[in-house]
RONUFI-626418 format. One record per atom (N, C-alpha, C, O): residue in one letter; z, x, y. Coordinates in steps of 0.1 Angstrom, whole numbers, plus 5000, padded with zeros to 4 digits. Layout:
N
AZXY
...
***
This chain:
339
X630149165263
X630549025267
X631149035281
X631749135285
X631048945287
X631348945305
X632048835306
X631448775297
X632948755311
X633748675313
X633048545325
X633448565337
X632248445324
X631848355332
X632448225340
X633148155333
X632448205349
X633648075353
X632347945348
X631247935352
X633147865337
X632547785334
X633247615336
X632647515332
X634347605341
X635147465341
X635647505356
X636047605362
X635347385357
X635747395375
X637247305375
X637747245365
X637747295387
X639347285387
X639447155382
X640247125373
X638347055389
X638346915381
X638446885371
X639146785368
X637746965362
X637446955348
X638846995340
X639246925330
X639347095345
X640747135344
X641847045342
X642446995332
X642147045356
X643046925359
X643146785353
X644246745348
X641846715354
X641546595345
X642146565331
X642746475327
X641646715325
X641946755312
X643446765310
X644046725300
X643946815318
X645746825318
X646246735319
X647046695311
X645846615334
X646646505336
X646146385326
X646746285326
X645146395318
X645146305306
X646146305296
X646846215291
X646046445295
X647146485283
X648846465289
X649846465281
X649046455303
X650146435304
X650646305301
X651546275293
X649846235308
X649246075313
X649645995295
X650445905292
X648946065287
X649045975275
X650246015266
X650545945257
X650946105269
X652246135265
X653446055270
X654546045264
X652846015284
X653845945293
X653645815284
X654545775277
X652345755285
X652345615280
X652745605267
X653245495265
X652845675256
X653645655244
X654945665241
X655645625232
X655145735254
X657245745254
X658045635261
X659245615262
X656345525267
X657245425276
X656545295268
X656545185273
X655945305255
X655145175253
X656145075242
X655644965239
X657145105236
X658145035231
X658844955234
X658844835231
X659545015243
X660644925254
X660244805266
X659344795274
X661044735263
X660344635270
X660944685289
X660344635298
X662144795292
X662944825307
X661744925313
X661444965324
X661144945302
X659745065309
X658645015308
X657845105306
X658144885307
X656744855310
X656044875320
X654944905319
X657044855335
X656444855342
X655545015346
X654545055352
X657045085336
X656445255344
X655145285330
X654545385331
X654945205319
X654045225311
X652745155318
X651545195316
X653045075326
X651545025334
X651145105345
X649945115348
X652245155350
X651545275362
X650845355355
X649645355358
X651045435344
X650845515335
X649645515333
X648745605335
X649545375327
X647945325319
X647145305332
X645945285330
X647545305346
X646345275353
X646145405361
X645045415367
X647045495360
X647045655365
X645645715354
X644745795357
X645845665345
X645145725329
X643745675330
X642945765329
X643445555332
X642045465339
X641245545353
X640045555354
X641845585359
X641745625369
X641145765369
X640145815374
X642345845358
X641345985358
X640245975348
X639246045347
X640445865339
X639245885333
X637945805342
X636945875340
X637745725348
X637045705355
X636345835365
X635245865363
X637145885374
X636746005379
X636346065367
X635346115372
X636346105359
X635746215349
X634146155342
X633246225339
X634246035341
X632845995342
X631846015346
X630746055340
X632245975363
X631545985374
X631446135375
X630246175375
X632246245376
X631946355381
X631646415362
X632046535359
X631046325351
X630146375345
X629046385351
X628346485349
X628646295357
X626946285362
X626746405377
X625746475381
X628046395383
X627546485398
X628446585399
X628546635410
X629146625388
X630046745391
X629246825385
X628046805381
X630146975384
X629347115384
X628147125369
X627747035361
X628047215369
X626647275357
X627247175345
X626847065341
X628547295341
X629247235326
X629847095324
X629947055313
X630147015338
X630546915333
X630446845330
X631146755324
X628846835335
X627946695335
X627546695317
X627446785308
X627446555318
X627346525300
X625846605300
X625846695292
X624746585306
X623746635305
X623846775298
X623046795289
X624846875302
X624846995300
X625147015286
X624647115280
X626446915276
X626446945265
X626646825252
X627246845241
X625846705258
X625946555251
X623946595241
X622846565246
X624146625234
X622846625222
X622546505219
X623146405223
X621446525211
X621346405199
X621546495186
X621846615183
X621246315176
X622146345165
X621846485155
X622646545147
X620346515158
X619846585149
X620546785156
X620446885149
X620746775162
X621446925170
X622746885166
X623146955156
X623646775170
X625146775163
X624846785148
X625846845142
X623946745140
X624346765126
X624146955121
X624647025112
X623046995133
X622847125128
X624047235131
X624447325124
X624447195143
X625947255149
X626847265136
X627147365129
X627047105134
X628147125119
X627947185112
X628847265109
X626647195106
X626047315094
X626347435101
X627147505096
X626047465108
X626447635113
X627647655113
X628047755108
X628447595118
X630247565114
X630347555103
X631147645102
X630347515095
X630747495083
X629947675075
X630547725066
X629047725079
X628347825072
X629247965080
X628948085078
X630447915089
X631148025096
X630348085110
X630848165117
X629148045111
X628448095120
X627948035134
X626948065141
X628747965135
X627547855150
X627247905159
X627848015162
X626547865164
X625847875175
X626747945191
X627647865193
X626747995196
X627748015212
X627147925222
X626147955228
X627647855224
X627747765235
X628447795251
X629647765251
X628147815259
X629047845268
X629847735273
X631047755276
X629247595274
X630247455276
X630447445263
X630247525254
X630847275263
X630947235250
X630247265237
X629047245238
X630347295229
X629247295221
X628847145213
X629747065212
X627647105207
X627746975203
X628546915194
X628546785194
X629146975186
X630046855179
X631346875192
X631646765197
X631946955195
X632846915205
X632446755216
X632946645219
X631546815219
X630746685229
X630946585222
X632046525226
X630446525211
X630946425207
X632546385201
X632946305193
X633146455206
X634946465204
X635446395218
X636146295220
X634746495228
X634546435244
X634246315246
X635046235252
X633346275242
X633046125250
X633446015235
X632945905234
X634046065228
X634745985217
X636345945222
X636845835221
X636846055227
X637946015237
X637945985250
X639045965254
X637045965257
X636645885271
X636745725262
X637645635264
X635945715256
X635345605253
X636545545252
X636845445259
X637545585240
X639045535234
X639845475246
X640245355247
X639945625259
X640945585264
X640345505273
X641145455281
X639445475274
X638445355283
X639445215279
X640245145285
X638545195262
X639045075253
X640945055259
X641444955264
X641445185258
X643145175253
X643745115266
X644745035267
X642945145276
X643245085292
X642744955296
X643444865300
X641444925294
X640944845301
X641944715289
X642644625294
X641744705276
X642644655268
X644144605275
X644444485276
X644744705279
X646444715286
X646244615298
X646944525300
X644844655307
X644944575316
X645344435317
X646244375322
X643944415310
X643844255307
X645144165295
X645244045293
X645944265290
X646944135287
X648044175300
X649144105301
X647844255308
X648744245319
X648044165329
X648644175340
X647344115330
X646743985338
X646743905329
X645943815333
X647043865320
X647043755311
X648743735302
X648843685290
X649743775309
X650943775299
X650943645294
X650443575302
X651343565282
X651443475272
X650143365276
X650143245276
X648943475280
X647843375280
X648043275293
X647343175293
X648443295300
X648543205316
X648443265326
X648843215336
X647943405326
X647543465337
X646643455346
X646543345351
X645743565350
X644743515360
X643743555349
X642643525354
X643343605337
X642743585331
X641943435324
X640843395321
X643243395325
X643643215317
X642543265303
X641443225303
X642843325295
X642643355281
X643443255271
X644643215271
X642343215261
X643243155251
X644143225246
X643943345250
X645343195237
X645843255229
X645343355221
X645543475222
X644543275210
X644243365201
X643043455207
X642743555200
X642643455215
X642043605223
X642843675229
X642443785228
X643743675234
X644543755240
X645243855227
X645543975228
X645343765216
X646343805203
X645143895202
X645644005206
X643743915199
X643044005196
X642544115205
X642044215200
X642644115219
X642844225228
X644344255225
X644544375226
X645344175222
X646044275219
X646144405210
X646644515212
X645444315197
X645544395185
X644444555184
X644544675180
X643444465192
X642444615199
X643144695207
X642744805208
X644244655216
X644744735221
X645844875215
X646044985219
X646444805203
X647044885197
X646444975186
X646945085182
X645244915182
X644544985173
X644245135179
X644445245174
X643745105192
X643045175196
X643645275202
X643045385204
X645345255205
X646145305208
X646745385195
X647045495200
X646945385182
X647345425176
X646145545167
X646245635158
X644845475175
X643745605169
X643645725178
X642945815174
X644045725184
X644345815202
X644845925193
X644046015189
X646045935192
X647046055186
X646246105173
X646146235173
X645746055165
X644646095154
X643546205160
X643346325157
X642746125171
X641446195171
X642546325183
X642446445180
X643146295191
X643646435197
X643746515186
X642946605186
X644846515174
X644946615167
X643946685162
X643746805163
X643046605156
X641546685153
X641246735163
X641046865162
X640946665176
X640246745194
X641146865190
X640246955191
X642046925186
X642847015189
X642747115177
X642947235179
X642447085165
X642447145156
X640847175157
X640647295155
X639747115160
X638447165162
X638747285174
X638247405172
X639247265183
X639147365192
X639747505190
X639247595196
X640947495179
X641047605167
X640247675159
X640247795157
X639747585154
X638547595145
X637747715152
X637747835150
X637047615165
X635847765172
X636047815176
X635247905180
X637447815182
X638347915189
X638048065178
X637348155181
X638448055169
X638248135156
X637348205149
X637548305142
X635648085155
X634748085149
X633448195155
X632648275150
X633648125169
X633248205185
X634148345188
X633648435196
X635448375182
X635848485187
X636648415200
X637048525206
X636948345206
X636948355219
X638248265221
X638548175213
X638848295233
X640348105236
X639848005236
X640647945243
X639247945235
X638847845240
X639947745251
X639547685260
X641547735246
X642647705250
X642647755264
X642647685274
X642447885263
X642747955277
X641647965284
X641748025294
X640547925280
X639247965292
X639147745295
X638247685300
X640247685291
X640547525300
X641347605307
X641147595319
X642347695304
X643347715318
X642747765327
X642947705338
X641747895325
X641747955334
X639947955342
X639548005353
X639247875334
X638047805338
X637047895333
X635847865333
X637548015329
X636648115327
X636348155306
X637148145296
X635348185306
X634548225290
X633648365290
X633148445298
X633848345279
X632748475274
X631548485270
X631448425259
X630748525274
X629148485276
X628748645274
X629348745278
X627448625267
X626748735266
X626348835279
X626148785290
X626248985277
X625949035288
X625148995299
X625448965311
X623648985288
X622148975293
X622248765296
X621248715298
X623248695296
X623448545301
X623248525314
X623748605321
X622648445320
X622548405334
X622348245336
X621448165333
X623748265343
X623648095342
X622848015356
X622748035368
X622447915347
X621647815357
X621947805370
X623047855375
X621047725378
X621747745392
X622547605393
X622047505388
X623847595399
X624447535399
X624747385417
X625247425428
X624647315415
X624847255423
X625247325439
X626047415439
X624747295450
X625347325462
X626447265463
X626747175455
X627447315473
X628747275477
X628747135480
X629547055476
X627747125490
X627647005499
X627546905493
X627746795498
X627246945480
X626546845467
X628046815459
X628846715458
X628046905455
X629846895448
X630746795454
X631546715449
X630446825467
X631646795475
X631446625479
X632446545480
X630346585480
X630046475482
X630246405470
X630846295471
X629646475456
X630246375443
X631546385438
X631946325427
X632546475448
X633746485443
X634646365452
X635646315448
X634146335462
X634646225469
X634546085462
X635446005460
X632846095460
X632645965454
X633645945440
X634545875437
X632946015436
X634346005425
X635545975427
X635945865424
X636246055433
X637746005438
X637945865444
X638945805442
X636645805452
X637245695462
X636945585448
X637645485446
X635845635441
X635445505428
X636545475417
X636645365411
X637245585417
X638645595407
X639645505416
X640145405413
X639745575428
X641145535438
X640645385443
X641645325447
X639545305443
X639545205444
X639745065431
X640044945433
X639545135422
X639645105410
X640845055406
X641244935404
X641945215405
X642945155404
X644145085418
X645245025416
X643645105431
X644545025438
X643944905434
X644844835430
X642744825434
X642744685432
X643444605422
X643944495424
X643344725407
X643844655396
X645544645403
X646244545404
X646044775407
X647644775414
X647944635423
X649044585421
X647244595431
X647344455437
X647744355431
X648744285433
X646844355421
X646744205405
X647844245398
X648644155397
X648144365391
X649244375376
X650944375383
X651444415394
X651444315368
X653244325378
X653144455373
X653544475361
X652544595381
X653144745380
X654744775387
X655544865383
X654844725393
X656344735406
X657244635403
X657044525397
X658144675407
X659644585409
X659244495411
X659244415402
X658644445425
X658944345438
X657644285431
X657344175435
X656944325425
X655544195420
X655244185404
X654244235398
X656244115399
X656644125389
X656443965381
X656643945369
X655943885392
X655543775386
X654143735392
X654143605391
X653143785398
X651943695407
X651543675394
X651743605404
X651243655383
X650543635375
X651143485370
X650343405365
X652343455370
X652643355366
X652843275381
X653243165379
X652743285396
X652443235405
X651243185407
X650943075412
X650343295403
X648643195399
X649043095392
X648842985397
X649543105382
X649442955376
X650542835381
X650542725376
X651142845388
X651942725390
X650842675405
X650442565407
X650642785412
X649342765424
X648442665414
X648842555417
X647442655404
X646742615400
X647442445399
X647042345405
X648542485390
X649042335389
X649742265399
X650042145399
X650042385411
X650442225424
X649142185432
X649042085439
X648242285430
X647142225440
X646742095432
X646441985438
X646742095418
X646241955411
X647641835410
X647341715407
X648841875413
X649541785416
X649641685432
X649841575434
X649241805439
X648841735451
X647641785461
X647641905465
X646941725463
X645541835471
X646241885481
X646342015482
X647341765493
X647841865505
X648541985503
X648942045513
X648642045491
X649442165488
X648942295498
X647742315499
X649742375503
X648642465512
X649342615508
X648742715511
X650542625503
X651142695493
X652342735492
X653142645493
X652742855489
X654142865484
X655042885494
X654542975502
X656742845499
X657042935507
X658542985505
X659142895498
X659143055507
X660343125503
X661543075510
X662643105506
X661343015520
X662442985531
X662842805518
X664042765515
X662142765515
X662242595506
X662542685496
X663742645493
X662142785489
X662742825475
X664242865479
X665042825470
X664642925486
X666242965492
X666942845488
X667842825479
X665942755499
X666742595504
X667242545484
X668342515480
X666142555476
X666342555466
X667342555455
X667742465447
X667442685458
X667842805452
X669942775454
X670742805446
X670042725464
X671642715478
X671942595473
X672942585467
X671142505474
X671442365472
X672042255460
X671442225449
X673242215464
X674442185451
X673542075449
X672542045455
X674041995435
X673941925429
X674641855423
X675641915422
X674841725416
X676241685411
X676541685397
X676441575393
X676641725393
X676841715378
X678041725371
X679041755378
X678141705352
X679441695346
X680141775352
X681241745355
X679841895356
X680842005360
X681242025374
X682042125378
X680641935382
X680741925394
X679741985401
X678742025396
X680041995414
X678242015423
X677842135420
X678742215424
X677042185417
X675842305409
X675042335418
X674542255427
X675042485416
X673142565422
X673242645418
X674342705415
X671742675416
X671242815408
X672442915413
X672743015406
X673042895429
X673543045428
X675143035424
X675843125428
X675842935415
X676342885414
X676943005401
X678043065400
X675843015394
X675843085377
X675543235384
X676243335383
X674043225391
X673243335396
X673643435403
X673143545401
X674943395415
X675543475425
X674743475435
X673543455432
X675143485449
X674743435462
X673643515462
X672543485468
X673843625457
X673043725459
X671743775444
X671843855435
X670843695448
X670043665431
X670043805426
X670143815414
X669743955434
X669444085428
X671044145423
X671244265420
X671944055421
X673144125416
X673544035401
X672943925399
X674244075394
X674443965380
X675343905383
X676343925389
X674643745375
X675443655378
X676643595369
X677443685367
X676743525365
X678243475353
X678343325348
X678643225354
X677843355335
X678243185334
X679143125331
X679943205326
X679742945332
X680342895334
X681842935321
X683042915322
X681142985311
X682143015299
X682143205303
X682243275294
X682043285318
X682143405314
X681043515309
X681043635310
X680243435305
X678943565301
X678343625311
X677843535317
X678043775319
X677343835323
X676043785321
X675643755310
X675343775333
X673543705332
X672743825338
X673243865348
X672143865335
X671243995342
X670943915355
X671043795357
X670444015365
X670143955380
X668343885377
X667443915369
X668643775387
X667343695387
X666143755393
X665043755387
X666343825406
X665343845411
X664743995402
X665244085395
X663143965407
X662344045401
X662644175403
X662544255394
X662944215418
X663444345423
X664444415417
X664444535419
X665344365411
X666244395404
X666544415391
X667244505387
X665644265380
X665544295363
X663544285365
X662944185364
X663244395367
X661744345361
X661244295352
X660044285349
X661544275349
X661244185329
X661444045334
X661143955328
X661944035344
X662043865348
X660943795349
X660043855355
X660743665345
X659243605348
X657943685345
X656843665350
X658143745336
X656543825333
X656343765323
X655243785319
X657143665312
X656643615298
X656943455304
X658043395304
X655943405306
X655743305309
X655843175301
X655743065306
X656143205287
X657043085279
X657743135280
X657843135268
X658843195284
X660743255288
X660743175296
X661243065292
X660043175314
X659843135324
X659642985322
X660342905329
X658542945312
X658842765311
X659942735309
X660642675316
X660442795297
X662042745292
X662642795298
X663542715298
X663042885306
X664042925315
X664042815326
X665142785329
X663142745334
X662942625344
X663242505338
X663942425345
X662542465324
X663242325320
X664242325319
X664542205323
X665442405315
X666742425307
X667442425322
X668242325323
X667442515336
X667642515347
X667542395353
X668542345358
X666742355353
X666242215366
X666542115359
X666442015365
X666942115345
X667442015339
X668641965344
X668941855348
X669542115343
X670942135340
X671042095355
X671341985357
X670742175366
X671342175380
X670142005386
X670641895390
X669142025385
X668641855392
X668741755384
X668641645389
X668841775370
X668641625364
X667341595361
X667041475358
X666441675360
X665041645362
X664441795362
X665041885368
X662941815353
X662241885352
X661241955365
X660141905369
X662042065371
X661242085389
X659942065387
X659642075376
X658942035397
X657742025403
X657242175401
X657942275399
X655442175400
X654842305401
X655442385417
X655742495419
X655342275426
X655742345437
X657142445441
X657242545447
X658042345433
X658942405431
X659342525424
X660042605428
X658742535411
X658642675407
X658342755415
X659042845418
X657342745420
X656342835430
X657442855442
X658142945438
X657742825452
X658542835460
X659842885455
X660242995460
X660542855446
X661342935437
X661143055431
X662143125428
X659843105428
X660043225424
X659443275434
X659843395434
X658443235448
X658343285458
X659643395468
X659643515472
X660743275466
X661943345471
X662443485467
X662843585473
X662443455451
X662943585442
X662443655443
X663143745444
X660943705443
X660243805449
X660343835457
X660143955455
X660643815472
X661043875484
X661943945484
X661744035492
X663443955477
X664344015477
X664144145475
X665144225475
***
């Protein structure tokens, strides 16, 4: 037996930063103070799996699905030879592994592109504009699919014991180290030119890296953009409140924001309760600590868009006497974003 380099660094790497990638997203998907770092997560996770796609079709010998995706009648005979203690040696995947492989692409496909879309759609008013009850059912796909994840790994991991055992061979350590054991008299195929590699290793990367900066533009991933999704929609409803609307601006949300009012308790403004300073906490009139308004400061602000209605009626009630304008929201939370 001779030792063959069969996983190239890609394949490697991919394979690691998934597995980091999805440990990260289960340790941050409970809490509502780490969503935002659970959506970098899920779109870091999109991304490698994307590139691993792509550089199934144009990356090296082993990694292209070509080299170890069968049909059904070879995966059922594989199993029989496994199960008889004897299979076959495969130098890549062998076929029932392959279908373990693109059974977890597929998942963490569903588990992401799922996460996305209720992060463009938070309580159904996003830029999705999804009904309710669809959104409730990408959600529920989203968790399903999320809770079948840790399932099929354990098996991915227990099969790879399995023929680790069965083959004689690490399998564990020939992902570390790229390298397998292959028959003397083996000679492997010819493998892609460099020029070739190198060119589908790009495409890949820029098809992944464009992927996820677009979705990064759209989702509140960050501090400071932590509500465009509920600014699409108030944009929607001041353009239909007034055609001249031409859009939001932060200097009128300030003006807003500063400006007393008269009421039972005497003249009122948001920064009244809020503090001059919206990214610091504010205090209400009986003493309660208020978390800070602006988004830069509590991200969870404004991303649940029934909080956000009733947080504005209950507000613009209390401080104008009257329920604010679409515009006014908009320019109001225009401001708080900036900070």
């Amino acid at each position: 037996m001779k030792p063959v380099k069969v996983w190239d660094p890609a394949v490697r790497l991919t394979h690691l930063a998934m597995g980091v990638l999805v440990l990260g997203a289960f340790l941050t998907a409970e809490e509502d103070d780490t969503l935002p770092l659970h959506m970098k997560l899920g779109l870091g996770l999109l991304g490698i799996v994307l590139f691993r796609v792509v550089w199934g079709f144009v990356g090296s010998t082993h990694a292209r699905f070509s080299d170890f995706v069968k049909g059904p009648k070879t995966v059922l005979t594989a199993m029989r030879a496994m199960v008889r203690g004897k299979p076959d040696h495969h130098l890549g995947h062998n076929p029932v592994g392959a279908v373990m492989v693109v059974t977890l692409l597929v998942l963490l496909g569903v588990v992401t592109l799922t996460g996305i879309t209720m992060g463009l759609g938070p309580d159904w008013s996003g830029p999705l504009a999804m009904s309710k009850s669809t959104l409730h059912a990408v959600k529920e796909v989203h968790e399903g699919a999320a809770g079948a994840l840790p399932v099929l790994i354990v098996l991915h991991v227990l099969g790879v014991i399995l023929s680790s055992v069965l083959e004689r061979q690490n399998l564990i350590g020939g992902m570390v180290t790229g390298f397998k054991r292959a028959d003397d008299g083996h000679v492997e195929p010819a493998s892609p030119g460099a020029l070739r590699l190198t060119a589908g290793f790009l495409m890949a990367l820029v098809l992944a890296a464009a992927a996820v900066f677009g979705l990064w533009r759209v989702l509140p991933v960050s501090e400071a953009a932590a509500a465009p999704a509920l600014l699409s929609t108030y944009e929607r409803e001041a353009r239909a409140e007034s055609p001249a609307f031409t859009g939001f601006d932060a200097a009128r949300g300030r003006t807003l924001y500063f400006s007393e009012h008269p009421t039972k308790n005497g003249p009122t403004s948001c920064a009244t309760c809020h503090a001059a300073d919206a990214r610091q906490p504010g205090k209400s009139p009986v003493g309660k600590r208020i978390d800070p308004l602006a988004p830069s400061a509590n991200p969870d602000r404004f991303t649940d868009a029934a909080k956000a209605t009733k947080w504005f009626d209950r507000n613009c009630t209390q401080v104008l006497g009257r329920n604010c304008t679409a515009l006014e929201r908009g320019d109001f939370l225009t401001y708080l974003s900036s900070l």
